[in-house]
C-alpha positions in Angstrom: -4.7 29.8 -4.1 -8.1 29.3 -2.9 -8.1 28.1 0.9 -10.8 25.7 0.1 -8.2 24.2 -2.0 -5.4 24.1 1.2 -8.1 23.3 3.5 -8.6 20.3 1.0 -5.1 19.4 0.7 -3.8 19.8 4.8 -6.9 17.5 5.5 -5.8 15.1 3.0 -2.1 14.6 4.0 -2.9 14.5 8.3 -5.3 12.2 7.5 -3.1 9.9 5.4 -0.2 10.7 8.0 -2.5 10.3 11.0 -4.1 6.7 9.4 -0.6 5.4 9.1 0.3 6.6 12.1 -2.6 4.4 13.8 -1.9 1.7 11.9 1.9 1.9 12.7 0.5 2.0 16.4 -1.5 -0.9 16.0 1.1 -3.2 14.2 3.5 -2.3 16.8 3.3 -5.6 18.8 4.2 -7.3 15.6 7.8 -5.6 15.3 7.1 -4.5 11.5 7.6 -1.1 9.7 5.5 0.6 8.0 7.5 -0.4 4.8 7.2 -4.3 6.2 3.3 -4.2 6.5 2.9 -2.8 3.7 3.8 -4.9 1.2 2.6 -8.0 3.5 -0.9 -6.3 3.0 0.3 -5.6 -1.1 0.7 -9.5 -1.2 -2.5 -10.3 0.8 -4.9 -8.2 -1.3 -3.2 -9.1 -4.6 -5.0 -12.3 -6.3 -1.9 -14.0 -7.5 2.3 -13.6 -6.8 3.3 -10.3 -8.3 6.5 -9.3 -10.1 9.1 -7.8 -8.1 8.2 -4.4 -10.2 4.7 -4.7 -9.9 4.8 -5.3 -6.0 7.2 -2.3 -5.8 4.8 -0.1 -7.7 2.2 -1.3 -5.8 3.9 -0.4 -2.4 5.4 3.0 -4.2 9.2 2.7 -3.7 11.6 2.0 -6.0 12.4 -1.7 -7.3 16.0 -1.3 -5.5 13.9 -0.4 -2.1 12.2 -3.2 -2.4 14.8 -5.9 -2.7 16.2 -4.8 0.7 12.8 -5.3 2.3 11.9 -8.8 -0.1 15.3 -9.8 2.1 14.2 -9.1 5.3 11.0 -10.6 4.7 12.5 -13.4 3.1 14.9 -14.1 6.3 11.6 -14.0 8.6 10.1 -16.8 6.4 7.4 -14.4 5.5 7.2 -14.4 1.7 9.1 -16.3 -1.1 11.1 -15.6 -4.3 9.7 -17.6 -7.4 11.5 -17.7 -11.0 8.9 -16.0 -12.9 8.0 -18.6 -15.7 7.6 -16.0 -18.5 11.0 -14.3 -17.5 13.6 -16.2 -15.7 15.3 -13.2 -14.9 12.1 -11.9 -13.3 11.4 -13.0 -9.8 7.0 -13.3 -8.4 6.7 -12.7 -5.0 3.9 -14.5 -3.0 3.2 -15.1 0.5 4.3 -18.1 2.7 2.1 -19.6 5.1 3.4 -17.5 7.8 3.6 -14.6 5.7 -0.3 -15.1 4.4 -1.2 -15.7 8.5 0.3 -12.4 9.5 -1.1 -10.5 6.5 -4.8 -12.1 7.1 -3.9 -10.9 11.2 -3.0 -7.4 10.0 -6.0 -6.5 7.7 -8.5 -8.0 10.3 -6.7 -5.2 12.6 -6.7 -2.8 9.9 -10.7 -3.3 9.0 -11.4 -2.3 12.6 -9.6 0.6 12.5 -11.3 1.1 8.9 -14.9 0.7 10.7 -14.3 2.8 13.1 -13.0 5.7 10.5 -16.0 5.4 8.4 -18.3 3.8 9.8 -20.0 7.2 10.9 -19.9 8.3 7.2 -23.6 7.7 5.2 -22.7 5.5 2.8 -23.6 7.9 0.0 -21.1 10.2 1.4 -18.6 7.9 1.3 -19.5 6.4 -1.9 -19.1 10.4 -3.2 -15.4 10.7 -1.7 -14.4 7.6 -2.7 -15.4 9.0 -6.4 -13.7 12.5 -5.7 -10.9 10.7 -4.6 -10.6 8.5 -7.0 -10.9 11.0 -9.8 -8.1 13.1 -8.3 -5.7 10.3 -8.2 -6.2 9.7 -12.2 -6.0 13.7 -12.5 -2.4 13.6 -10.3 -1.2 10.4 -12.3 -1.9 12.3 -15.6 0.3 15.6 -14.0 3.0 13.2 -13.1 3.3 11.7 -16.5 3.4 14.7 -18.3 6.1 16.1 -16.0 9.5 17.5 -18.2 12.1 15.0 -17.9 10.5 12.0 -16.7 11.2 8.8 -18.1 9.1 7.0 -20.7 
């Protein structure tokens, strides 16, 4: 393997590890995982309630995961459980009030951190990654659906 290649890929995963990380720091006065924040921010970027399975797609855990956290966040009266109108045994998650406050308080924190990532970058650099990135995360998607023995 080409050490371009695991240059490429150990920069990728510290700095995904290392952003999270920051971003766990920064949330930290708020009392929320990373699991928590997550799919407050999910909610807060998404245009409309999702479907439990969307949101836990979204968030990249497993629908069963995701219940246990909808619970917690639930209990803190931070989002709400809706009857899905096209499937009443489907449930949409949105934000409450409180929930939507937080979120809006979390990626204000979380665009500062962004700035001061990128802000350094030219923006034709960055508009480059963002392609290469992009592109990769089709290419992987692709690899993962044609793995042997995965589901349909």
């Amino acid at each position: 393997m080409s050490s371009q290649y695991e240059r490429f890929s150990d920069a990728l995963i510290y700095l995904l590890k290392n952003w999270r990380s920051t971003l766990d720091a920064r949330f930290r006065p708020f009392g929320l995982s990373q699991a928590r924040w997550h799919v407050l921010l999910k909610l807060l970027r998404a245009s409309q309630s999702l479907a439990q399975c969307d949101l836990a797609e979204r968030v990249g855990i497993e629908p069963a995961s995701l219940v246990r956290l909808l619970d917690a966040l639930e209990h803190e009266g931070l989002v709400r459980r809706e009857a899905d109108p096209q499937d009443r045994r489907a449930k949409r998650i949105t934000l409450t009030e409180a929930g939507r406050a937080l979120a809006l308080e979390l990626a204000a924190i979380a665009d500062v951190m962004r700035e001061e990532l990128l802000g350094s970058i030219p923006p034709e650099a960055l508009a480059q990654t963002i392609e290469v990135l992009e592109s990769l995360q089709r290419r992987a998607a692709s690899l993962q659906e044609a793995e042997p023995g995965r589901d349909a």
